[in-house]
VONUKE-189287 format. One record per residue: z, y negated, x negated of N, C-alpha, C in turn; residue number from 1; residue in one letter. Coordinates in steps of 0.02 Angstrom, whole numbers, plus 50000, padded with zeros to 5 digits. Layout:
<rs>
<<Z Y X> <Z Y X> <Z Y X> NUM 'A'> ...
</rs>
This chain:
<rs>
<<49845 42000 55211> <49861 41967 55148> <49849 42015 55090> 1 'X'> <<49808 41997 55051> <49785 42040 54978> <49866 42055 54934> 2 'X'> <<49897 42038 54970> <49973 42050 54900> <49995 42111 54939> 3 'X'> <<49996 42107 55010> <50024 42173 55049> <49977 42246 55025> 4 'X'> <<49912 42225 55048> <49859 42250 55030> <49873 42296 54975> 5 'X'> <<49888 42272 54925> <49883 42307 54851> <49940 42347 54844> 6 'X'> <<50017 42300 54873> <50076 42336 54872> <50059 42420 54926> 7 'X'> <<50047 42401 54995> <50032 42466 55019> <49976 42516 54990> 8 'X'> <<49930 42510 54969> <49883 42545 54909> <49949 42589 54862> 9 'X'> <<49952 42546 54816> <49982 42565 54764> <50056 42638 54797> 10 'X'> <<50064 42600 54849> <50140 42643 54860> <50103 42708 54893> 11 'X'> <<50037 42709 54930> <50009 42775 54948> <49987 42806 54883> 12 'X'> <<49961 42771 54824> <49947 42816 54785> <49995 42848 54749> 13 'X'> <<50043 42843 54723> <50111 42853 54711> <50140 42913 54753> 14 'X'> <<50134 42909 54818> <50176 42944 54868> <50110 43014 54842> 15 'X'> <<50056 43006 54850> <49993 43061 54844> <49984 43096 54780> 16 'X'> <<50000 43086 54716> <49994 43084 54644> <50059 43104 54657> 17 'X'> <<50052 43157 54567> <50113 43169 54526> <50102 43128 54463> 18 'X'> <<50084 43081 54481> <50086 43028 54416> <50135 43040 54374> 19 'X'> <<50143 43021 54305> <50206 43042 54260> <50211 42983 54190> 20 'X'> <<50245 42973 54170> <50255 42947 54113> <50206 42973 54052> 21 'X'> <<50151 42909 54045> <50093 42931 54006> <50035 42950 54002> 22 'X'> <<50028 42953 54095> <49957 42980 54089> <49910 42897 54113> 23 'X'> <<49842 42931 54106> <49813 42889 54120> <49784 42868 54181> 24 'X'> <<49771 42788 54204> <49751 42797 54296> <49683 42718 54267> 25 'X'> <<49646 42739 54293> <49573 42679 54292> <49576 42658 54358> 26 'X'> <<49562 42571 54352> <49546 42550 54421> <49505 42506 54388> 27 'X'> <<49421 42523 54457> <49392 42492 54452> <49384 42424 54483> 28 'X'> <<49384 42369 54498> <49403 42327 54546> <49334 42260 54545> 29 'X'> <<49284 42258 54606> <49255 42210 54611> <49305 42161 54651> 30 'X'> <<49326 42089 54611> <49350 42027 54639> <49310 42003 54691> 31 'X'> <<49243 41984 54695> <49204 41965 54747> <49206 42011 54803> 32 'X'> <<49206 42068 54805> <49208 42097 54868> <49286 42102 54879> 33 'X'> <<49326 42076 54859> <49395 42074 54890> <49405 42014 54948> 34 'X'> <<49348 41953 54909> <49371 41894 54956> <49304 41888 54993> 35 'X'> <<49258 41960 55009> <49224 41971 55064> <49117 41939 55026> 36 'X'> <<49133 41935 54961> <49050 41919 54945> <49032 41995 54903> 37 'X'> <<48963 41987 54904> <48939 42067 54884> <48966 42056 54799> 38 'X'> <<48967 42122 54788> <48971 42151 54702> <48940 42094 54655> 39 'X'> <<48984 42039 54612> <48949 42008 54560> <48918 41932 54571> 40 'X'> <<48941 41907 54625> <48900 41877 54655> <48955 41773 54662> 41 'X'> <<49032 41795 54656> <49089 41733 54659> <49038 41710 54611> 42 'X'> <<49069 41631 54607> <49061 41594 54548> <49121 41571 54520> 43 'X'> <<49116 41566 54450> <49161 41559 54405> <49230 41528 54458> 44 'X'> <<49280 41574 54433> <49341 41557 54469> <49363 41541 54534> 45 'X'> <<49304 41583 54572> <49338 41570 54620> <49354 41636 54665> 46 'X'> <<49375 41682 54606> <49408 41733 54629> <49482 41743 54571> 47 'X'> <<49510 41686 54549> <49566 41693 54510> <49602 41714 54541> 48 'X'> <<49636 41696 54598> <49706 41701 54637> <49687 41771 54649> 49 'X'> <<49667 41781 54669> <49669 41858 54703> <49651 41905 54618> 50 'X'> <<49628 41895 54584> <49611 41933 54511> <49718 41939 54534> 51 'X'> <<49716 41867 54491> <49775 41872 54462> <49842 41915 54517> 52 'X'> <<49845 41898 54572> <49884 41949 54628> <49880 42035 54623> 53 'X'> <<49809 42043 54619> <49795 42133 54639> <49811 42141 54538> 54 'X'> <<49793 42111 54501> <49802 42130 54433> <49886 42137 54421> 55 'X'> <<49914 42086 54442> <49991 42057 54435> <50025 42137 54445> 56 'X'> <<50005 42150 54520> <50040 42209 54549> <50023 42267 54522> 57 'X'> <<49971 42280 54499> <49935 42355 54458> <49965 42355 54415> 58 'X'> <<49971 42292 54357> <50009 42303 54295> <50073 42312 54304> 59 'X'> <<50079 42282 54333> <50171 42275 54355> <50202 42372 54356> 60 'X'> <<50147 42390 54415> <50184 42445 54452> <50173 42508 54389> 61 'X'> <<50114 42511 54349> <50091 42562 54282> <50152 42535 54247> 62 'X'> <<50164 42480 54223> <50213 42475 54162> <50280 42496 54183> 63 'X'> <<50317 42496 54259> <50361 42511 54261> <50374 42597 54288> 64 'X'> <<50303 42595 54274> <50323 42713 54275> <50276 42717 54186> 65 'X'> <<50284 42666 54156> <50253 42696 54102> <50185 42742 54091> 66 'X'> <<50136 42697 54139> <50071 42756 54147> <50049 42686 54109> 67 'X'> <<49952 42747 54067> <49919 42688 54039> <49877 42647 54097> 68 'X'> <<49875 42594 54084> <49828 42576 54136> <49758 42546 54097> 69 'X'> <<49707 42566 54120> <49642 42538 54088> <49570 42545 54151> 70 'X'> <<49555 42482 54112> <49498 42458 54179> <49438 42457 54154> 71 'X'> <<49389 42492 54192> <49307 42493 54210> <49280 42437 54203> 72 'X'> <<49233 42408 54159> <49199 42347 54198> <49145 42368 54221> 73 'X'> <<49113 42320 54234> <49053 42322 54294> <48998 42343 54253> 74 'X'> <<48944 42365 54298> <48873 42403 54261> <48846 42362 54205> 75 'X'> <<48853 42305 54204> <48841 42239 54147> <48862 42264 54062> 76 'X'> <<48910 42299 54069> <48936 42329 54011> <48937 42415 54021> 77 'X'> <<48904 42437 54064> <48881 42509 54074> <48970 42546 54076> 78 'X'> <<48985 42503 54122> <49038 42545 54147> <49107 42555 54078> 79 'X'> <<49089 42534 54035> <49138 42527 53969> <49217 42519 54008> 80 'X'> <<49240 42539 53969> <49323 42529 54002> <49361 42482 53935> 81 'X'> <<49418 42442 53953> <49475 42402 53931> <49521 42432 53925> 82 'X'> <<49583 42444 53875> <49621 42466 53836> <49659 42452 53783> 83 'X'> <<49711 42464 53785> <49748 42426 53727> <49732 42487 53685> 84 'X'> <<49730 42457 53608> <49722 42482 53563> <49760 42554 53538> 85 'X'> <<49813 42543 53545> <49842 42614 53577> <49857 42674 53617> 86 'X'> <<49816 42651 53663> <49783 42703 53723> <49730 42735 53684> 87 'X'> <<49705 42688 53679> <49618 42708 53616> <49650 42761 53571> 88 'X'> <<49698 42745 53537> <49703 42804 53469> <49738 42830 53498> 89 'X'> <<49786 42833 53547> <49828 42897 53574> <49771 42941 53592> 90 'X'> <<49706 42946 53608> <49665 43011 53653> <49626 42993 53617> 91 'X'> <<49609 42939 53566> <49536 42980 53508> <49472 42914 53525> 92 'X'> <<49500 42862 53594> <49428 42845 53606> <49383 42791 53548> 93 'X'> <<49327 42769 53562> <49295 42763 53517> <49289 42681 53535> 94 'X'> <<49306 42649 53500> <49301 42560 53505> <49225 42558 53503> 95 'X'> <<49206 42490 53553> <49143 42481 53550> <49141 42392 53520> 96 'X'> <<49091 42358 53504> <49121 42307 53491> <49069 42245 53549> 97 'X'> <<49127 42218 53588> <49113 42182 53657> <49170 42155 53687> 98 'X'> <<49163 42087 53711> <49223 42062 53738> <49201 42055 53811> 99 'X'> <<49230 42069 53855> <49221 42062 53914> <49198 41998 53937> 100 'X'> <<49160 41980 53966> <49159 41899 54015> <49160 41899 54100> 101 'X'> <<49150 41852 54125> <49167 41844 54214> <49098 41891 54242> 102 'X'> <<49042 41859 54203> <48986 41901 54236> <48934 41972 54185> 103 'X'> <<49003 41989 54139> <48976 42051 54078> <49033 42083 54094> 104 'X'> <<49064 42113 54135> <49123 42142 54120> <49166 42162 54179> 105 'X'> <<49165 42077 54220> <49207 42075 54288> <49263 42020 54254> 106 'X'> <<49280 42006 54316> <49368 41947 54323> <49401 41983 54295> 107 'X'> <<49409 42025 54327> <49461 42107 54330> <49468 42122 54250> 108 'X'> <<49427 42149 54234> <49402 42158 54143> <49409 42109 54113> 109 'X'> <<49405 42039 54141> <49444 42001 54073> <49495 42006 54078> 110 'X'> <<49535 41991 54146> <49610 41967 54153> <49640 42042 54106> 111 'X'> <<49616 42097 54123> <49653 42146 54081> <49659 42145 54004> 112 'X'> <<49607 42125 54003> <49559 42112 53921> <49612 42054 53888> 113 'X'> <<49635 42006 53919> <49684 41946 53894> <49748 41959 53906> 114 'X'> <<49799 42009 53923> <49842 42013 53938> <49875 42071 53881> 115 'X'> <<49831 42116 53871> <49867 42170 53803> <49885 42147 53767> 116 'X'> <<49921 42159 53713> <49951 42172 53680> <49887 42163 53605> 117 'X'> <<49840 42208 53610> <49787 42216 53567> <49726 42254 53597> 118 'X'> <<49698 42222 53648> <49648 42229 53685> <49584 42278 53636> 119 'X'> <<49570 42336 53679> <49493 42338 53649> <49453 42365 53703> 120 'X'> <<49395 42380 53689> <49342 42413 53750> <49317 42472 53717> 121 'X'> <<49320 42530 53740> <49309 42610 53717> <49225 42583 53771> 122 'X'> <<49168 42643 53744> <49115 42666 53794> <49139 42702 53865> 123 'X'> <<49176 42751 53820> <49201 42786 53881> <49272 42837 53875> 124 'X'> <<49315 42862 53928> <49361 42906 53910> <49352 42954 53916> 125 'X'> <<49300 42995 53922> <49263 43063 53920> <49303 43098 53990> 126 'X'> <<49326 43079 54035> <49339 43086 54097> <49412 43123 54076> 127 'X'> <<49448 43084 54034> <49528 43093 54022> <49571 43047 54077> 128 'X'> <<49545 43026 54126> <49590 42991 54180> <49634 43027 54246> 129 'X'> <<49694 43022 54232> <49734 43079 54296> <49724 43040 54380> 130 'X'> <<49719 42987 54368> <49701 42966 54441> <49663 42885 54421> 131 'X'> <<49643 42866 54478> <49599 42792 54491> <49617 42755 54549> 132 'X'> <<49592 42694 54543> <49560 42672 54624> <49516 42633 54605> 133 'X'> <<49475 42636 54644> <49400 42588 54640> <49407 42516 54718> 134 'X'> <<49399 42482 54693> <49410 42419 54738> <49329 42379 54731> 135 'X'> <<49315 42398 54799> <49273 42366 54804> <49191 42426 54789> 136 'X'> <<49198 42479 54780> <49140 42499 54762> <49110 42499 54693> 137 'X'> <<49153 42512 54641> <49123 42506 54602> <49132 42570 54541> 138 'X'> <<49106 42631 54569> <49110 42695 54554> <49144 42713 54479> 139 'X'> <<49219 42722 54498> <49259 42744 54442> <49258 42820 54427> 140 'X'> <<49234 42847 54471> <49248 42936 54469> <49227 42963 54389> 141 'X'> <<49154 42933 54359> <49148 42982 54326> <49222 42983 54244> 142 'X'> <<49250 42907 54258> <49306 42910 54210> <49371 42973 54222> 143 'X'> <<49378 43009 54279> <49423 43055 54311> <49418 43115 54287> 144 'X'> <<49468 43168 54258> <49480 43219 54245> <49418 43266 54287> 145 'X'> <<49376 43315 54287> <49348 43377 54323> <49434 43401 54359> 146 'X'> <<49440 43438 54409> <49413 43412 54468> <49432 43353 54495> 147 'X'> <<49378 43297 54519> <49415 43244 54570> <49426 43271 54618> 148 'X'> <<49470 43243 54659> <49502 43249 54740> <49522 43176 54761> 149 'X'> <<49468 43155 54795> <49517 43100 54849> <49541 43098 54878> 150 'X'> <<49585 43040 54887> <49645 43040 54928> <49635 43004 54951> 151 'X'> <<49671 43026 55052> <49651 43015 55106> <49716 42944 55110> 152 'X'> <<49685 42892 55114> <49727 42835 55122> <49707 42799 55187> 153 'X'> <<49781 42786 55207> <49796 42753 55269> <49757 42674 55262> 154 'X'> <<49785 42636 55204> <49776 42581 55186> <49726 42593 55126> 155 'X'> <<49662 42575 55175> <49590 42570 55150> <49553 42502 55120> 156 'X'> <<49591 42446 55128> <49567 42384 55090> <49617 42351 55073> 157 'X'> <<49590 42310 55009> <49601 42250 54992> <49583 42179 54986> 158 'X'> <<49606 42150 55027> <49561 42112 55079> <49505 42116 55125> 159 'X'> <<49442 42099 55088> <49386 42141 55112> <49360 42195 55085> 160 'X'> <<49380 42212 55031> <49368 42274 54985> <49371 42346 55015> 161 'X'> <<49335 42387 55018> <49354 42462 55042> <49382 42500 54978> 162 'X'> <<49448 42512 54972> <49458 42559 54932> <49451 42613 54923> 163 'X'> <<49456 42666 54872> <49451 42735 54846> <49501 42763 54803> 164 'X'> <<49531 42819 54824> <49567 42809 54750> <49587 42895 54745> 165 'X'> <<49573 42917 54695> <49568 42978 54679> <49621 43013 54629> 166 'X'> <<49627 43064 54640> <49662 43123 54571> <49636 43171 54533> 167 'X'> <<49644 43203 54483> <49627 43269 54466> <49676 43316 54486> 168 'X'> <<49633 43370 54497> <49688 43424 54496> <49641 43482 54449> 169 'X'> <<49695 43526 54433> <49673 43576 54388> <49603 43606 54417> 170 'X'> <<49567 43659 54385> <49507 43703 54427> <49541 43751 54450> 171 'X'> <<49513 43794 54515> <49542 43849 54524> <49509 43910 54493> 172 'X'> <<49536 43948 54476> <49510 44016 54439> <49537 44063 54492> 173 'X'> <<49474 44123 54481> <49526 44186 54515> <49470 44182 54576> 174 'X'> <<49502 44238 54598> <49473 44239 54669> <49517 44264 54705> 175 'X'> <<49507 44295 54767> <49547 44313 54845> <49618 44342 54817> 176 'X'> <<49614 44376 54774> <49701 44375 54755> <49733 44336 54725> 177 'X'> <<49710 44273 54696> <49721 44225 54646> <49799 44186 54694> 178 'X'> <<49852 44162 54667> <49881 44141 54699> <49902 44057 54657> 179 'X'> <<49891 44011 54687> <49880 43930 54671> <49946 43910 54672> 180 'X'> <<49973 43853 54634> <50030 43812 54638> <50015 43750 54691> 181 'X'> <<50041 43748 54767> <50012 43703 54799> <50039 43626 54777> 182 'X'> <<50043 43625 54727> <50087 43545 54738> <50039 43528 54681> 183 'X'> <<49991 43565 54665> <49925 43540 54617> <49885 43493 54641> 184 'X'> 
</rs>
């Protein structure tokens, strides 16, 4: 069931992350490959239920640790990300002017796109993102802090989707005497 699906996701990324009040996490999410058709490919609405379920729970679980949440759309809009307008001016990003649609954007990218507060679409976050997950294949990394590190998850789909879902951690400096904070 895609609602378990997302709940166990979400609680491994959580348990893996030092997520915190404020930072930022991108998920990329193809709807069609959740309910098992390739990247781009549903027709109109008939990937609502499941948009609205894996979206329901993402927003849900960011708003109640206070992380930003903002979403990737699909190569159609060259990977542009969704954002409330205050994410945008909290880190500087640059409004582009484009409204998401089902097949310019993704399901995913509108439902986020209609739900803010004061929706906008930046080009890009210059890889200011503390963690992600990509659902479905649809390469969120380069939005991620230098260095990515993925994380090794038990619970690998959503529905039919193969997930991904990554962190930054600092770079290491130093060499053979250098001594690291392991909880980085």
């Amino acid at each position: 069931m895609v609602k378990d699906d997302i709940e166990a996701v979400l609680k491994e990324i959580f348990e893996k992350t030092n997520l915190k009040e404020g930072d930022l996490f991108v998920v990329g999410c193809s709807s069609s490959e959740i309910i098992g058709n390739t990247m781009g490919t549903s027709a109109d609405g008939e990937t609502d239920q499941v948009v609205e379920t894996v979206y329901g729970a993402i927003s849900k679980a960011m708003t109640e640790r206070k992380i930003d949440l903002v979403v990737q759309c699909c190569e159609h809009l060259n990977r542009a990300i969704v954002c409330d307008r205050s994410v945008a001016e909290k880190y500087g990003f640059e409004e582009v002017n484009v409204i998401p649609q089902p097949h310019a954007g993704g399901a995913f990218a509108v439902k986020h796109y209609g739900n803010l507060p004061d929706p906008v679409v930046v080009e890009n976050i210059g890889q200011k993102a503390d963690a992600g997950m990509d659902i479905g294949g649809v390469m969120i990394g380069m939005h991620i802090h230098p260095v990515v590190v993925p994380l090794r998850l038990e619970h690998r789909h959503i529905g039919e989707a193969f997930v991904l879902a990554a962190r930054h951690r600092p770079k290491y400096v130093g060499g053979e005497r250098a001594v690291y904070h392991k909880d980085m």
